[in-house]
N, C-alpha and C positions, 0 to 999 in steps of 0.2 A: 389573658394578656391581649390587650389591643393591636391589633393587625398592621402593618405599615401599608396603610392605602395614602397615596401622595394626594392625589387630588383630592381629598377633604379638606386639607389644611393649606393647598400653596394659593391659593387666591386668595385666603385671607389675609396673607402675608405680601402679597403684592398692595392690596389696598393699606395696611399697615405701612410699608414702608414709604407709600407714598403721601402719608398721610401726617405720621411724623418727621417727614424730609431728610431721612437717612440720612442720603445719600448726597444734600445738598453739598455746594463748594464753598467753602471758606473764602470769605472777599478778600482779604488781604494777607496772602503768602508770604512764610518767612522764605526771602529765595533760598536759604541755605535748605532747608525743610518742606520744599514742595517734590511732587510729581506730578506733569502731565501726561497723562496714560489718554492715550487715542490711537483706534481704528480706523483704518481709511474706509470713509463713511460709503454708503453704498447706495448704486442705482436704483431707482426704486419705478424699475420699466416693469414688470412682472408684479403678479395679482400678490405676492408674498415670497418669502423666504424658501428655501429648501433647506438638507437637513447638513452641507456644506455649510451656509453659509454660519452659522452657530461656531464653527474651530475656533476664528479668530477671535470671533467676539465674547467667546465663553475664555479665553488665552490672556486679553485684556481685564478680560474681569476679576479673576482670578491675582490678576497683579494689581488692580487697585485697590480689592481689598487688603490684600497683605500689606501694602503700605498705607492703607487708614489706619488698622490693627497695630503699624509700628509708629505711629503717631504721626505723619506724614500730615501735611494739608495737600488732598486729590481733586486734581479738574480729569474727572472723565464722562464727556460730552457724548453726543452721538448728533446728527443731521443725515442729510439728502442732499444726494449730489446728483439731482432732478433732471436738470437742461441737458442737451445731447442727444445722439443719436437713440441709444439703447430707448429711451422712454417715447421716442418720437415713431419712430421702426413699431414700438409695440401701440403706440395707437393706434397709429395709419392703421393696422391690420384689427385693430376693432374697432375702426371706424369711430373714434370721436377725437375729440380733441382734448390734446397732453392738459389740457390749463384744467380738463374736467375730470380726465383720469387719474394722473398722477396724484393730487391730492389722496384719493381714494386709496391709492399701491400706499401714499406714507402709513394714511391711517391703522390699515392692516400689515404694513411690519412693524411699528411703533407697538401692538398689540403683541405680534410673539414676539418680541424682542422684550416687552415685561414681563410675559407668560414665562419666559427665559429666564427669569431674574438678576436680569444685567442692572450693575448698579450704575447706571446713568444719571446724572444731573438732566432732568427731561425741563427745568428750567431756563437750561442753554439751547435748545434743540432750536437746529436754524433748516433752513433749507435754498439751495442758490437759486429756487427759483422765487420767492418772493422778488419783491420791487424792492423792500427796506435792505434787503443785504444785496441785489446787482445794483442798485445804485451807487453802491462804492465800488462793485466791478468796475463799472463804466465808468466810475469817479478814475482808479486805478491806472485804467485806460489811458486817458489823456491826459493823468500824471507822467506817464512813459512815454508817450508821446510826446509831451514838452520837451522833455531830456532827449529825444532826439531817438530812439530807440525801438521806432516805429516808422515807415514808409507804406507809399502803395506802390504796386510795380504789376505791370502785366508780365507772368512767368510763366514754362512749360510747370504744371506742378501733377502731381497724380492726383488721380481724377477717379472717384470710383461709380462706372455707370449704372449703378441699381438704388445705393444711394442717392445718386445723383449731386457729390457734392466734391469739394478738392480735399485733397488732405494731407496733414503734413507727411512728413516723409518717417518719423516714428512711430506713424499709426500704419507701415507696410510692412506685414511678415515677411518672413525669410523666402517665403513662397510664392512672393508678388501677390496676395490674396489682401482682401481690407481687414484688420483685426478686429474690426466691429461685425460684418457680418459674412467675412469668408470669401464673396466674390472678387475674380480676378479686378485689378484695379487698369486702368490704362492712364497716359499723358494731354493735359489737355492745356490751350494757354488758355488763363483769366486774370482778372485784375485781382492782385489781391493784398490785404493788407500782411505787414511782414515784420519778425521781431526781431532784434538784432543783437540772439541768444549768442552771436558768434563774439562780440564783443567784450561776453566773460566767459568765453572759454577758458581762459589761464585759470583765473581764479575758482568756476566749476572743478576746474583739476587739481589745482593745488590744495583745497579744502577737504577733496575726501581722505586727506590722509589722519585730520583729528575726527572722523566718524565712528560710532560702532556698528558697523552694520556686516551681514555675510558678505564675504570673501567673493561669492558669486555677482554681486549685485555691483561691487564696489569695482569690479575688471570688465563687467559693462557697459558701466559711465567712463571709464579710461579709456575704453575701445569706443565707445560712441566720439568720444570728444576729438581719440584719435590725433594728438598732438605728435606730431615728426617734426624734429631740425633735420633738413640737409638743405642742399642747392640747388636755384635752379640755373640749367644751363641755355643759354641761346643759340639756337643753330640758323646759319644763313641756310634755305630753300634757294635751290639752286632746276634749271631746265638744263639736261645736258642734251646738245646737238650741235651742227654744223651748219650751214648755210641756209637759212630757209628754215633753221629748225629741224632738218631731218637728225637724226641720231647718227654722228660719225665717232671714227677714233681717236680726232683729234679734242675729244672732250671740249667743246667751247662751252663755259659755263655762265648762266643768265640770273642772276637772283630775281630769285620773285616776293621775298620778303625775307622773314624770319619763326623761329618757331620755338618758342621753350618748353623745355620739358623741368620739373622738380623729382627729385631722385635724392635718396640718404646711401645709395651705397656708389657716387662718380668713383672708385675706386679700382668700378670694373670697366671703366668708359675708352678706355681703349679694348673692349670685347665688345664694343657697338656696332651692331650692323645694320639696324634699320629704325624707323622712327614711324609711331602709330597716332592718329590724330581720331579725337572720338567724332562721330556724325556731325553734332553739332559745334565743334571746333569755328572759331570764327574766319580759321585761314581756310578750311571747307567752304564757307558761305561766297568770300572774296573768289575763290576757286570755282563753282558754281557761275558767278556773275561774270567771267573773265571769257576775254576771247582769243584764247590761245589758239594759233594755228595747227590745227593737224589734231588736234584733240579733243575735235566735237563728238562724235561716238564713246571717249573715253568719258565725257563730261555728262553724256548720257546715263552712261554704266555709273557712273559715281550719284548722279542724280537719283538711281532707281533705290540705290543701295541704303542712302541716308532715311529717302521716304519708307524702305523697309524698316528700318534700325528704330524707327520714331514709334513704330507701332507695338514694339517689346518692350517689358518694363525695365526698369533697373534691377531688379533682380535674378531677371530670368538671363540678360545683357551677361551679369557677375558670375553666372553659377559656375562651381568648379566641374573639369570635366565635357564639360560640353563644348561641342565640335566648334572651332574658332571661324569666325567668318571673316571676308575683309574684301578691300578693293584695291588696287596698285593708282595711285594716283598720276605714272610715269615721271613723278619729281624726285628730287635728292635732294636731302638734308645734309652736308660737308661737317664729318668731324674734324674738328679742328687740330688735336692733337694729335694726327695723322694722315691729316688732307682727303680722307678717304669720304667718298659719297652714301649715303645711306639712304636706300629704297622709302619713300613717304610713302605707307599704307592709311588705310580707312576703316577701323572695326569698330563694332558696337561695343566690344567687351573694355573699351577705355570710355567713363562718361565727363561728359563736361565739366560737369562742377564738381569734382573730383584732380584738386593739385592745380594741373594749369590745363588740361585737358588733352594731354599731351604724352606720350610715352616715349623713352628712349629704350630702346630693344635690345637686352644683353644676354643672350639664351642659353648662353653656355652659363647660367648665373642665376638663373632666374626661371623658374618653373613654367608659367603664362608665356613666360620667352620663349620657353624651348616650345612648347605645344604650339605658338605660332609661328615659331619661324619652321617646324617641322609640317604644318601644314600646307606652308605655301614655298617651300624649298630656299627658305634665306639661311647662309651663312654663319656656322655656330661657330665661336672662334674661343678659346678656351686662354683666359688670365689669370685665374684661379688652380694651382694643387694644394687639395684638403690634404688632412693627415694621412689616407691610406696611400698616397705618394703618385696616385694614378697619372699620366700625362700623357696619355693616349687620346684619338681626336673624340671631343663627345658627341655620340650617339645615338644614346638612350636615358629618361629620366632618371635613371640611379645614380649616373656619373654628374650631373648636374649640385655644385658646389656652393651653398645659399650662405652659408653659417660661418663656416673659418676656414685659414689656410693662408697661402703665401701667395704675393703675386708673380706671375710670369708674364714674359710678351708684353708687357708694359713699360717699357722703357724708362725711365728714372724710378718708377718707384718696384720693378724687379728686385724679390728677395723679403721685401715687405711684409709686415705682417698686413691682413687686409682693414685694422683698425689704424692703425700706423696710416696704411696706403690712402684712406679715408680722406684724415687731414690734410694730408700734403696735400693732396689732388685738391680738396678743397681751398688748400690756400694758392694754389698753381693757378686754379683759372681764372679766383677773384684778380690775380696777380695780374694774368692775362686781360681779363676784361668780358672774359666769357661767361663767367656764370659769377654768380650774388648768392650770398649763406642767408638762408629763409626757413622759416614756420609754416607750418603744413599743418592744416587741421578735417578731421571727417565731419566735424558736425557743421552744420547750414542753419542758415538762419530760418527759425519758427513759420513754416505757413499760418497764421491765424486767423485767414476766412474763411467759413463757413457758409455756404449758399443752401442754406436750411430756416425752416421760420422755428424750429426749438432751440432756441437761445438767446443770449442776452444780445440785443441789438445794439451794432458798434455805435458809440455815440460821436458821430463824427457827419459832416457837412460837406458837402459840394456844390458851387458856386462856378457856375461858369462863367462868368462873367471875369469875376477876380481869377480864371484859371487863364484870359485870354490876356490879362494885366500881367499874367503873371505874380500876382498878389497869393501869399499863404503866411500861414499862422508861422509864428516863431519858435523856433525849436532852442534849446540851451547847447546843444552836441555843437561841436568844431569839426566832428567828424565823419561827419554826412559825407558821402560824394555827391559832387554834383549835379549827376543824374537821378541821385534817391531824393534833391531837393525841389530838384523842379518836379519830380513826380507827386509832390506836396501840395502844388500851385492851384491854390482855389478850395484845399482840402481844411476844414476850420473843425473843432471840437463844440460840441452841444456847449452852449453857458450851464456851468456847473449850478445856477440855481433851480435849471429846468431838467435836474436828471431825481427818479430815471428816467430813460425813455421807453416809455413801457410795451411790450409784446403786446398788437393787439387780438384782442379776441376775435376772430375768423373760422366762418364753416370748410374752406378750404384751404389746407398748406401744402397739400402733396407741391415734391419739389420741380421743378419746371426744365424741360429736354433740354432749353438752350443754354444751362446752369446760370442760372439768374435764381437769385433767393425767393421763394413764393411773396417775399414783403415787397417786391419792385409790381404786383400788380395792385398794391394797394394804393390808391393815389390821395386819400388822407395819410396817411401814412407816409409818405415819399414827400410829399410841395413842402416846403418848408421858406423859410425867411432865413436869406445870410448872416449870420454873426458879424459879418464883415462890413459889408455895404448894404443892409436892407435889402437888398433886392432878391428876386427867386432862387432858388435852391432847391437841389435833391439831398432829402437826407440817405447817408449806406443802409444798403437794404440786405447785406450779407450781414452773419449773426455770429459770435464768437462759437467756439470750440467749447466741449463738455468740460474742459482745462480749465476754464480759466476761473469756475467758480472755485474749484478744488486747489486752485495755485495759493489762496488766502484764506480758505475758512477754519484753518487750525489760529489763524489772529483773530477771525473775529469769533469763536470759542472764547479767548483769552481777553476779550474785550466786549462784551454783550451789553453794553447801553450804547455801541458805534448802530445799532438797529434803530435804535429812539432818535438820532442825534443827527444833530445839520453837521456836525465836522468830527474826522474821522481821526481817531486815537487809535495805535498800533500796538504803542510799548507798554507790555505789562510784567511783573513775577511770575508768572507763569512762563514765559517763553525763554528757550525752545522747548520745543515737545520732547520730553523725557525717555518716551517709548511710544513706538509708532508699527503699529501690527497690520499685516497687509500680503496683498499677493505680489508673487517677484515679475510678474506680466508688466508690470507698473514701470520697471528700470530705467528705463529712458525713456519715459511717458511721462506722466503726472511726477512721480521723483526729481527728474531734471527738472522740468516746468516749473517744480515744486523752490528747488535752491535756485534757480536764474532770480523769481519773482523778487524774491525774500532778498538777495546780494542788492539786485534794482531798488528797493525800498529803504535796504541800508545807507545805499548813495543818496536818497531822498531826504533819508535825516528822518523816516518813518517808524523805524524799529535798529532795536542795538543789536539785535542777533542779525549775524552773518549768516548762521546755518539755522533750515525749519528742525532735523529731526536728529537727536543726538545717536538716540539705540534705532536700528530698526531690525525687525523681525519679520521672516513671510514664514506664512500658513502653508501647507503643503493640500491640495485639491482631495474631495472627500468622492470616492465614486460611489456608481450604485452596486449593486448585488455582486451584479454581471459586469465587475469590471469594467463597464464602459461610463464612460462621462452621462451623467444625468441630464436627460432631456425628456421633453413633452411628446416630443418626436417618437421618441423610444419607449416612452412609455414605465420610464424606469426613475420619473425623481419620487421623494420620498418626503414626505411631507411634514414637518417637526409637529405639528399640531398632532397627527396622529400617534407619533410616539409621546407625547407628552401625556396623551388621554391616556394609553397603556400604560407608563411605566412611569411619568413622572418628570417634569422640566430638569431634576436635579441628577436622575439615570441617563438622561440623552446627555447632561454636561458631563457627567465623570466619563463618561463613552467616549465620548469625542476626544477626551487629554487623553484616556487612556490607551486608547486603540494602537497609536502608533507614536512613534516621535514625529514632536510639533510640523516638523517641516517636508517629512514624509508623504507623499502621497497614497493613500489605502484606501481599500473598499471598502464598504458599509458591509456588517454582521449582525443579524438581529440577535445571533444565538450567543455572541460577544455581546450585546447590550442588556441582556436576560441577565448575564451573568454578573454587570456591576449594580443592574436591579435587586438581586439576593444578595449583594453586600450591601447596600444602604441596610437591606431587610437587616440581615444581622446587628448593624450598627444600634436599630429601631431595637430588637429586639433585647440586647445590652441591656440599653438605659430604660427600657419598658421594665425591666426586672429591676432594675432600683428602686422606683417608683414607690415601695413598698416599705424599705426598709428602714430599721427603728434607728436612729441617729444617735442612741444613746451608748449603742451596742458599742462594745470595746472589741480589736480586733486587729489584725498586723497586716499591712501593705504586703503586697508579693515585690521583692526590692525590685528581682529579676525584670521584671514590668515593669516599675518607675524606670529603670533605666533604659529600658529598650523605647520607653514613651519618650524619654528627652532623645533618643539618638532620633527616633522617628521624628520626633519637633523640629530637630536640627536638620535634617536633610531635605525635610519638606520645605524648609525656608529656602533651601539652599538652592533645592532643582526649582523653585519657583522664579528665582532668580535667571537660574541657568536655561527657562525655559523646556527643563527636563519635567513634565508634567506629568506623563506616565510613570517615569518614575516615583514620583512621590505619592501618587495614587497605590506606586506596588506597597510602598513604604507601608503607606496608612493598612493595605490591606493584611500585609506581614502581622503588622501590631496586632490588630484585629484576631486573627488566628491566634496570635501569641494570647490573646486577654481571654480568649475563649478555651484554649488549652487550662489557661491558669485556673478560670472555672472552673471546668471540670478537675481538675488536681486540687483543688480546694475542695470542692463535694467529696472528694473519695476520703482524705484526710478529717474531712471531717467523721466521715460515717466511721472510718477505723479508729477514730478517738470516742467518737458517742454512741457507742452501738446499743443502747439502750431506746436511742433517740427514735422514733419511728419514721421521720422524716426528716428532711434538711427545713432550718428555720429561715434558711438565707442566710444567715452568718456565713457560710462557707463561701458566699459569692461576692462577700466583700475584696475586692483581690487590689483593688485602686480605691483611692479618698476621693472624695466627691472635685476635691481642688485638680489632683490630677484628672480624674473621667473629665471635668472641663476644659482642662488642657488640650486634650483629645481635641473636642470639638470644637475646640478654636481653631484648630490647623485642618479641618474639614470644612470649615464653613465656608472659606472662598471657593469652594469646589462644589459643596451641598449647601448652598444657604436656604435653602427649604425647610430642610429637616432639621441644618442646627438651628433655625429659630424655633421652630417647632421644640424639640427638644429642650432648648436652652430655656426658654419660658412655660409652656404646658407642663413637662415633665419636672425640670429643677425648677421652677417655681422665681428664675430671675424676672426683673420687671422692665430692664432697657436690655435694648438689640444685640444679641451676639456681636453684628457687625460694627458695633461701638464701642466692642469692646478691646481690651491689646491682648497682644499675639504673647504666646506663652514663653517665660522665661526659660534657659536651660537652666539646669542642674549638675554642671559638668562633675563632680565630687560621685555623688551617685552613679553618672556614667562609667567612672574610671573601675568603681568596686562593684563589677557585674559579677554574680553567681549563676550556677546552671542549677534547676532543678529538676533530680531526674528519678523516676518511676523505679522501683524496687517490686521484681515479682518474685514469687517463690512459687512453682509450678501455675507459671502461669496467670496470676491473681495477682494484685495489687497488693501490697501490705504497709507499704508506707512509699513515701516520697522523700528523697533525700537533698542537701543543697549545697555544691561544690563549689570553690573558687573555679572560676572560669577557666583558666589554665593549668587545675590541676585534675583534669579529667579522666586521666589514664585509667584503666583496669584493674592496677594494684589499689591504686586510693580508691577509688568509688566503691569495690568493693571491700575495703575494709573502713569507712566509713561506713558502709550499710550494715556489716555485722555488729556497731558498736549501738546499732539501732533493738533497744526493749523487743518492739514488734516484728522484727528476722528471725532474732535471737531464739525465740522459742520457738519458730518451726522447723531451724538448723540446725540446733546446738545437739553434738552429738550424732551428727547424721553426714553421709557424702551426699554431693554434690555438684553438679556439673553448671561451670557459669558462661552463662549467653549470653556478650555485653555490645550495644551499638554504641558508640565514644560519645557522650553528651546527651544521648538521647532515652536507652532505656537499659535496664541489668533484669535479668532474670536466671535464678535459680532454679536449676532444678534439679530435685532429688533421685537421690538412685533407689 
């Protein structure tokens, strides 16, 4: 019998399927009857693959065959999501340039990526760095820009100094580190262009509630987008002193302005004692410039504080725990609902663009409250008894009341529940004049410059000439401010017949100390002619973000002659993406990025879907040996090429589903991969032993088996759906064991019926009809398509593709009427094999069904005996 060696046969089946176009897409989907199954396509910064990166895309695969097999029309594409950091980082460090590398990274994962037998349409394969697909980036561009959706703006933004470039604020970990390459990031101002994702925040929120996506990912973007109603309140700033400004008893109080704070719980706002303003607060800057009397040395001290507070990030500013800093500013904020003055402090832990920038201090209330006012000896004053009835003075952080309870000390609204107390207080101040009911959001508008030469060049103009006119292009928004419009003034977009504008080829782009894009030393590149007035012009020499190819190329998948074509088609059957496979890192990265673009384009009248991704799934990270994340550093990735030479492309995919649940994180097992190696073997070895057998031969199905084959058909459909993939792997492997038990019970029956026989002729290994053993490997083949081609054609002799072929029917009739069949020994020894309804397995029947057996009978009858029985599995007699 022929050996299961993989690599004989799967090369020739990659050229085969590429050769009769499998895998091609269907041009015109019924929408009722498509799926688009896509991967978020991958960086291609590294020389290849490692043996991670295979989970998802063997997850994907897996799922578009099953819906070709159920007659589905599939778009599953693959590309390069080229431009960016990741591939720019790994030239620099071999020294050449991305335009001559990266080609080379596609080439070599496009190869194990077929070596993998991923069914890809390699028909559609795009990649963002071509010219033919950023030319409608930058087309894209200055579509969004007309609608008003785009500004320049000199802003503090983070700034990462190894990089050397800004970046938005969802590419800062938790740790203030850059999530591209780990180092601390710091603040720096530059000019830069800005998207104005805050715009659809409602509708970002409002829409993830028809998604399918985990639970984790979906309380991400909620918290990213971070929507609060409450109020905000205005406090007159007051200088309390006496004549000359010294500080007397008789309080004479001086306004110096005003100061709002936004707050969802004014409930507790007669428990207010002091009011915190972030560094950069604007009443700080006025405060800075001013020449109060008697408060130079204080203005010093405030001076030294902010310039420290500037050099922390915002994360390290937020971290919980950590020791609160701050400065007294010697001013008062007057709450109003009580005349009382409140101490104006300065801490870094409140940042600017966070609400109004401003805090109101309730610390008998409020956690951050209580840790700074116990810091600096402010006043806790207690409006709140929760349920355990406490109303003792607070303390200590336990006694601190966030959540529920009643008001006290609060004057009209005493007795209150604190959701009750909420309203009022919020309809009391509007009532008064003191504070306004407002929206409160965390997410910020898009950083989208990049001071990097790896990326699409923004295709946009400046004219100074028309910026001293005041002259700029026209935007469609009504809702520009002011200041975002004149930041416009002399700013014009590329004429769309001259896009793209192509990255030049250059021997240096390392990025430059005073963060200026390596393209500002090009000065072809840079001189340009104004769109406006003919006259000189700089064109922008900062480069988009790795975003923005990936915010639209699931459309252009869905639209593949928008490459060939002067004008750009969006809306096609295909869209939205059906199932969308990926890492959860991505959540308010590329995901958000991903439904702003898509809403923005709806409004354009570009495409019908509101949302890009209906399902989404994350892969859970594959580590090495040693538990530790796979690096070159360490010495520990693991390279698919070299499992594939061992064991076979089709061993490394059933490893990967099977290892763990999909979304799990686990370490790599070779002795675990050995082991779904010897079950392909088996599989091989099966239909290798048909191979042989006479077709004319008469002979009875083992029912026991058809039936456990539909339950196992059924569930493999079912967890492939559910993304339960080891599961269905255990399925198949259960069957398997069962088909091979059957064997051997079919050899013994045989041999105890033909004892004359000198050998088995195979008859006895007939146990399944050729129609179910294909069943079988129809629901293996999205898992192993290697070997069920191989098999399906070499072996049974079909002439088109397993993977064209459909997914097997059940048989529920047969499932319902399952039998057991179980082994009859008499000391010991086989002597027949008996076959019970499934539920009546007991002790009493099986054995007295085996006595009514010819072949017991005569080595009992008349004899004791002691009976051994496992319930379902085996009876043995033995004699005395």
């Amino acid at each position: 019998m022929k050996k299961y060696i993989p690599q004989e046969f799967e090369k020739k089946w990659i050229d085969y399927w590429l050769k009769e176009k499998t895998y091609q897409t269907p041009q015109s989907p019924d929408k009722k009857k498509k799926m688009y199954v896509l991967d978020m396509f991958p960086y291609p910064s590294g020389a290849g693959l490692h043996v991670g990166h295979p989970r998802g895309y063997t997850a994907s695969d897996i799922l578009a065959r099953y819906y070709r097999m159920n007659g589905y029309a599939v778009l599953h594409p693959m590309g390069w999501d080229a431009f960016g950091l990741p591939a720019e980082n790994a030239a620099i460090k071999a020294k050449k340039n991305p335009l001559d590398m990266v080609p080379r990274n596609i080439a070599n994962f496009k190869r194990q990526m077929s070596m993998l037998g991923f069914s890809y349409d390699w028909e559609r394969e795009l990649a963002t760095t071509d010219p033919e697909y950023y030319q409608w980036t930058q087309w894209l561009f200055i579509q969004f820009f007309k609608m008003g959706l785009l500004y320049k703006k000199n802003v503090p933004i983070h700034y990462c100094p190894v990089c050397k470039t800004g970046l938005a604020e969802e590419e800062v970990l938790s740790d203030g580190t850059h999530e591209r390459c780990g180092n601390p990031i710091t603040k720096k101002d530059l000019p830069q262009w800005i998207f104005r994702i805050t715009a659809y925040a409602d509708r970002l929120l409002e829409d993830l509630q028809g998604l399918n996506w985990p639970p984790g990912i979906l309380e991400m973007q909620k918290n990213w987008i971070g929507k609060k109603t409450g109020i905000t309140i205005t406090y007159p700033v007051v200088a309390i002193g006496g004549a000359g400004g010294k500080e007397t008893s008789d309080r004479i109080y001086r306004q110096l302005g005003t100061v709002s704070c936004f707050t969802t719980r004014p409930d507790t706002n007669f428990g207010a004692t002091f009011i915190v303003l972030a560094p950069e607060h604007p009443f700080v800057a006025s405060l800075l410039n001013s020449k109060l009397k008697n408060q130079k040395s204080k203005l010093e001290e405030i001076k030294k504080y902010v310039e420290q507070a500037k050099t922390k990030t915002e994360v390290e500013r937020m971290l919980e725990g950590r020791k609160k800093t701050g400065v007294f500013t010697r001013l008062y904020a007057l709450n109003q609902l009580n005349g009382k003055p409140m101490p104006v402090w300065i801490s870094d832990f409140v940042l600017a663009q966070f609400g109004t920038g401003a805090v109101v201090g309730v610390p008998g209330h409020d956690l951050r409250d209580f840790e700074f006012a116990s810091q600096f000896g402010i006043e806790v004053k207690r409006v709140v008894v929760g349920s355990d009835g406490d109303t003792s003075p607070i303390s200590k952080k336990a006694q601190v009341q966030e959540e529920e309870g009643k008001m006290v000390n609060s004057d009209f609204l005493n007795g209150l529940d604190i959701h009750q107390a909420t309203k009022k207080m919020m309809d009391y101040l509007e009532e008064k004049g003191w504070g306004k009911r407002e929206v409160s959001y965390h997410i910020r508008d898009w950083i989208f410059s990049r001071q990097r030469y790896w990326g699409e060049p923004i295709p946009m103009i400046f004219c100074a000439e028309c910026a001293k006119n005041q002259v700029k292009s026209q935007t469609t928004s009504e809702n520009l401010k002011l200041e975002i419009e004149n930041s416009l003034s002399g700013w014009f977009p590329v004429p769309e017949a001259e896009l793209p504008v192509k990255l030049p080829y250059v021997k240096s782009y390392e990025p430059i100390e005073t963060g200026e894009s390596p393209l500002a030393r090009i000065n072809e590149f840079v001189e340009t002619t104004c769109p406006n007035c003919g006259g000189k012009a700089k064109r922008e020499t900062d480069t988009m973000p790795n975003w923005a190819g990936s915010c639209w190329y699931f459309l252009a998948f869905a639209n593949p002659q928008i490459l060939n074509s002067k004008f750009l088609t969006l809306n096609s059957n295909w869209l939205p993406v059906d199932w969308y496979i990926g890492g959860a890192e991505h959540a308010v990265l590329h995901l958000l990025y991903s439904r702003f673009w898509v809403k923005a384009l709806n409004d354009l009248g570009l495409i019908k879907a509101k949302e890009p991704f209906i399902r989404l799934r994350n892969v859970g990270m594959i580590l090495a040996e040693d538990n530790r994340k796979m690096s070159k550093s360490l010495g520990n990735v693991i390279n698919p090429d070299e499992v594939v030479a061992e064991f076979g492309a089709d061993s490394l995919r059933m490893y990967e589903m099977f290892m763990a649940p999909f979304s799990q994180e686990i370490a790599w097992s070779t002795k675990a991969l050995q082991g779904v190696y010897r079950f392909l073997g088996r599989v091989w070895k099966i239909f290798q032993s048909q191979k042989s057998k006479v077709k004319s031969q008469k002979w009875e199905e083992n029912k026991i088996l058809v039936s456990k084959l539909n339950k196992t058909i059924e569930k493999v459909g079912r967890d492939i759906l559910d993304f339960k993939f080891n599961t269905a792997i255990a399925a198949m492997m259960e069957f398997v064991n069962s088909w091979e038990a059957a064997i051997q019970l079919s050899i013994i029956n045989f041999q105890l019926s033909n004892k004359n026989e000198q050998k088995d002729t195979g008859q006895s290994q007939l146990v399944l009809s050729a129609d179910n053993a294909k069943k079988f490997l129809k629901i293996l083949a999205p898992f192993a398509p290697f070997l069920a081609e191989e098999i399906w054609q070499t072996v049974l002799g079909e002439e088109k593709s397993i993977h064209r072929s459909s997914w097997p029917k059940i048989d529920r009739e047969i499932m319902i009427k399952e039998d057991a069949a179980i082994p009859v020994q008499v000391n010991g020894k086989v002597r027949a094999v008996i076959t019970v309804v499934a539920t009546e397995t007991s002790q009493e029947n099986v054995v007295k069904k085996a006595l009514q057996e010819e072949r017991i009978q005569k080595y009992v009858e008349g004899k004791k005996y002691q009976v051994i029985y496992v319930k379902g599995k085996i009876l043995n007699l033995v004699l005395s």
